[in-house]
Structure formats: structure tokens, C-alpha cells
C-alpha positions, 0 to 999 in steps of 0.5 A, a space after each residue: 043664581 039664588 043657591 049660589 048666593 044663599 051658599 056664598 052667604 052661608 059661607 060668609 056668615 059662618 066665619 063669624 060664628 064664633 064671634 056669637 057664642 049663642 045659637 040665639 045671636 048669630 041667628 039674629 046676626 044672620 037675619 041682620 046682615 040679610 036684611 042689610 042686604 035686602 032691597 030695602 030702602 030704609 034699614 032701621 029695626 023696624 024694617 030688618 024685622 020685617 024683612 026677617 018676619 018678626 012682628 015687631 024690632 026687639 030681637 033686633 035691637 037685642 042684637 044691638 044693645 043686649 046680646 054679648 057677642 065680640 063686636 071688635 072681632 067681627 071687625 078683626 074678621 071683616 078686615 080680614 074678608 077684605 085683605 084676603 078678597 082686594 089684598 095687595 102689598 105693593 099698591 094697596 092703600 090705608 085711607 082715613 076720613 069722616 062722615 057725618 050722621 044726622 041726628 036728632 036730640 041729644 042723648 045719642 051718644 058723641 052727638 052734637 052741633 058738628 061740622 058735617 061733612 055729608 051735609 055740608 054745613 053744621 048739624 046736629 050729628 054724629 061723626 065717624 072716622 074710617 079706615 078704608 082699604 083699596 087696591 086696584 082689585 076693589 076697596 072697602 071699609 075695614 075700621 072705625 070709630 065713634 068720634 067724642 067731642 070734649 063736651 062729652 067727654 067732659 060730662 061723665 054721667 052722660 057718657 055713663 047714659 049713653 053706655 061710654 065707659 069711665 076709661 074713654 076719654 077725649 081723643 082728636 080725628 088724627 088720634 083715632 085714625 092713628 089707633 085704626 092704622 095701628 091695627 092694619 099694621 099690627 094685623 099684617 094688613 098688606 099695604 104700602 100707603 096711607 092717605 087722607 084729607 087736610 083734617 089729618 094731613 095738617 095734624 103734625 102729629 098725624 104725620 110724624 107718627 107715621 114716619 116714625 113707623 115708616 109708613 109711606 103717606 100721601 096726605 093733603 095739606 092746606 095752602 098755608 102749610 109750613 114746609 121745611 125747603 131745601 134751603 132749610 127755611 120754612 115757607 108755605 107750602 103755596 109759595 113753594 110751589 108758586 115758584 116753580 116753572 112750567 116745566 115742572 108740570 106733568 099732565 097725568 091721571 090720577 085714575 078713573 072717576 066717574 066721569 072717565 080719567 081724573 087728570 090734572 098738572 102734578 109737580 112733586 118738590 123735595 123738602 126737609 134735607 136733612 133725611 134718611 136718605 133711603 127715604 123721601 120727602 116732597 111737596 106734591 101739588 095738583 093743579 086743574 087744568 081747567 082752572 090753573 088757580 085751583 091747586 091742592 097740596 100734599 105732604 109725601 114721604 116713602 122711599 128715595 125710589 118713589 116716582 111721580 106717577 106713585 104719588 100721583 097714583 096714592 093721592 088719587 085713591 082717596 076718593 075710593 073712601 067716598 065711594 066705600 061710604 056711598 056703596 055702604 050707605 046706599 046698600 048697607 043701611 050704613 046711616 040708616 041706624 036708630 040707636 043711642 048707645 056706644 056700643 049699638 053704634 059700633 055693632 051696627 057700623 061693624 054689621 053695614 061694612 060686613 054686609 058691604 064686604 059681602 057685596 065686594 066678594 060677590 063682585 069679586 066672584 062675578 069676575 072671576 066666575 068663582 062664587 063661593 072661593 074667596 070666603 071659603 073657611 
């Protein structure tokens, strides 16, 4: 079982040589992406060093801070990994969200007093914006970016100290998950939806450039959200559905969790008349059903034929980007970094998601009991 995971890693790893035109850094990316994979439990410079037999981080850091290797090609080659290992043109899904990284001081770069997410609160913190990938074969991570509050982007010589060029300027959450889907879509990525949170499906703009690309979405939306009825009115998106029968309710499963079948009520409203009509518009809600005033809204749009299951199905796998942030966190040093730069940061957010895309092969391996097809060269 070692061989076979040793060759398996060879493989992977050397389809990434080329992103290293020194002998010196892609043995230091092959020593990095080990120690991410190691038993570890703390993934810093430090740690990987040890793991690696250094006496102490510089050559990590060198990966890191020094070495010229094409960090937005390793993630064009992740991306890659994953489409080919999970790739599915019919169900794959593109989903976007954030995830907060607890910081001390101020120097590290876009670091501030911030909503995060994963503490629940505001923290000093950096905040990453991500494009995960799922099928019903797996899901992973395949983009992100460092996101800027303006008061950085407003201060250009600590952008400078922090190694942020003069031509990065201020872009909102919505615009830097657009910029990622744009990628997916301009790489031939194989997928027919995308989905997120209320921090990008109540951006207008978010959503209308998304159509204007004809790219289905299922995006959750707060209560108060302005939809355009069938009567052409806007209304609330709550009193839309607060005026629906009971018999517009189905009972249906949104997909496994970790505490078996996600079920819950789903009604699904057409809005916005005046369409395309090879296309659709529509309110989704879902309803506990334990706790029928505990209700969600999404604004969909796909094609006329979507059924209700469909969109059910696409609201559902948002949740697999949280599980790619826990599988990338607790085995991939996702937040376990200790750099301030702007580039260390994307070199090392890009290395934990190529690691975790070795950790999806593997298991893609296991079940097939193929361990070395899916990252042949």
C-alpha cells in the first residue's frame, strides 16, 4: 500500500513540474505537498520542515516568498485534477463562498476587524473566497481569492509592504467569485450550475451577470429580497411565499448529510414574465419541517424543462463547500499558514487544495480499485 501511494504521488506531482522551471522548487513543492499530507497536526513552516528533515523553515519559506514558480498555473492544474477525477457536464455544480482565517497584527496582507464566518463573530482575519467543484463522484476546491477590504486597498504603500501590486484594486465578494467562474467557464470546466450563499445571491449584479452568460444558478436570497411576480409587481420574496397553499409543499431530500437524508418542504414560484422562454425564472423556498417558520429563499433561473427535484437537488450541494473546507483544513493545513505576503498567501492556499485533490484521487482510486489511472500523465 506504501508503493502504491508513493508512485500515485509521483504521478500527481509530476504533472505540476512544469510550473517549477528549478530543479530546486519543484523538490521543495514535493516536500511541501507531502508535509501537507503528513500526519501533522499543525502545518506551518516549521512543521513541514521537520517533516522534510530541514533543520529549520527557510526552504520552505523560499517556496513560499522567493522561488519564481506560476502559482495561477498550479491552480489551472488542480482545476484540472478535479474536473478530470469528479467531472460531470449534466450534474456538476460551481459553488462559491468564504471562509475566514484568524490573524494577529495588521501587516498580513487584506487582514482586518472582519465578519468571519468560521468564528462566528467579528475577528481580526483574512477572508477567502472560493469556487468548489461537486458531482455526485466527490467535490473539491478548484479557485480562490484573497479578498481586500477597501481600507487596504485605499492605502497603497501597505498594499506595497504586503507585496500587493499598484494595479490590485478594491473588488466586493460577488466580483471575486465572478472572476473564478469566469475562469471555470472559460477553462471548459464540465458543469450546468452554480450555487451560493445570501452574500452573493442578494448581489443583483452577481446574479444578472450570470444570466447574461446563461449560466443556471440556484442562489439563496434573504427574506426581504425584491422579486418581480407574475403580475409584474415586486414583492418580497417572503410574501410570495407566504401566500402559497399547502399544496404547493413537497416533502423531498435535498441529499445525504451527515445525519442521513437532508429533508425538508420545497415550493418552487415562477416570476419575472417577461423572459426568454426557453428559460426559467423561480422563487424556491424551503421550509423545516420541523420548524415550518424556519423557511430559506433562493432566486433560480435555468432552463423552462428544470423540474422541482433539480433545483432542490443544486440548493442541497452547497453544503459540499463546507465539507471541502473542513477536509482541506483538517488534512491539508488549509488555515494552518504563518505568511503575510500576497502571493505566500495564494501559494500556499493553492498547495493545501492541490494536496486535497490528491486526497480525492486517492479515494476515487480506492473505489474503483485503480490507484494510479486518474492522475496518469
Amino acid at each position: 500500500m506504501v508503493l502504491e501511494w508513493s508512485a500515485s504521488f509521483a504521478a500527481f506531482t509530476s504533472r505540476f513540474a512544469g510550473r517549477f522551471p528549478r530543479v530546486e522548487s519543484r523538490r521543495r513543492m514535493v516536500s511541501y505537498l507531502r508535509g501537507l499530507l503528513s500526519e501533522t497536526e499543525r502545518k506551518n513552516g516549521w512543521t513541514l520542515a521537520e517533516s522534510a528533515g530541514d533543520a529549520g523553515p527557510e526552504g520552505m519559506q523560499r517556496l513560499l516568498n522567493f522561488y519564481a514558480w506560476d502559482t495561477e498555473g498550479l491552480r489551472d492544474d488542480v482545476r484540472e485534477v478535479v474536473t478530470e477525477a469528479i467531472g460531470d457536464a449534466e450534474r456538476g455544480v460551481l459553488i462559491v463562498d468564504e471562509t475566514g482565517f484568524l490573524k494577529k497584527g495588521t501587516q498580513s496582507a487584506g487582514v482586518a476587524r472582519q465578519y468571519s464566518g468560521t468564528a462566528g463573530r467579528i475577528e481580526n482575519s483574512q477572508i477567502g473566497v472560493f469556487l468548489a467543484y461537486a458531482s455526485d463522484r466527490g467535490r473539491a476546491l478548484i479557485d480562490r481569492e484573497l479578498y481586500l477590504p477597501k481600507d487596504w486597498t485605499a492605502d497603497r504603500d501597505r498594499c506595497r509592504a504586503a507585496g500587493i501590486d499598484d494595479d490590485i484594486e478594491f473588488a466586493t465578494k460577488p466580483v471575486l467569485a465572478r472572476r473564478m467562474i469566469e475562469r471555470a467557464s472559460d477553462a471548459g470546466v464540465p458543469f450546468r450550475w452554480v450555487t451560493g450563499d445570501e452574500a452573493y445571491g442578494q448581489d443583483t449584479k452577481f446574479r444578472l451577470w450570470l444570466e447574461s452568460r446563461e449560466i443556471a444558478h440556484v442562489v439563496a436570497v434573504p427574506k426581504n429580497a425584491m422579486v418581480v411576480s407574475m403580475e409584474l409587481a415586486k414583492v418580497r420574496a417572503s410574501r410570495v411565499i407566504d401566500g402559497l397553499d399547502e399544496s404547493a409543499w413537497h416533502r423531498v431530500s435535498c441529499g445525504a448529510g451527515a445525519h442521513g437524508e437532508r429533508i425538508y418542504d420545497w415550493a418552487a414560484v415562477d416570476i419575472r414574465p417577461l423572459r426568454d422562454p426557453r428559460c426559467g425564472h423561480w422563487l424556491l423556498a424551503r421550509r423545516s419541517v420541523s420548524d415550518p417558520a424556519d423557511i430559506a429563499y433562493y432566486v433560480c433561473f435555468g432552463s423552462a424543462r428544470t423540474t422541482l427535484s433539480e433545483l432542490v437537488r443544486v440548493a442541497g450541494s452547497r453544503w459540499a463547500i463546507e465539507e471541502s473546507f473542513q477536509t482541506a483544513k483538517n488534512e491539508t493545513g488549509l488555515d494552518h499558514y504563518q505568511v503575510r505576503g500576497y502571493t505566500a498567501w495564494y501559494r500556499h492556499i493553492t498547495l493545501s487544495m492541490a494536496a486535497a485533490a490528491f486526497l480525492l484521487i486517492l479515494r476515487q482510486d480506492a473505489e474503483k480499485g485503480d490507484h494510479l489511472s486518474a492522475i496518469s500523465t
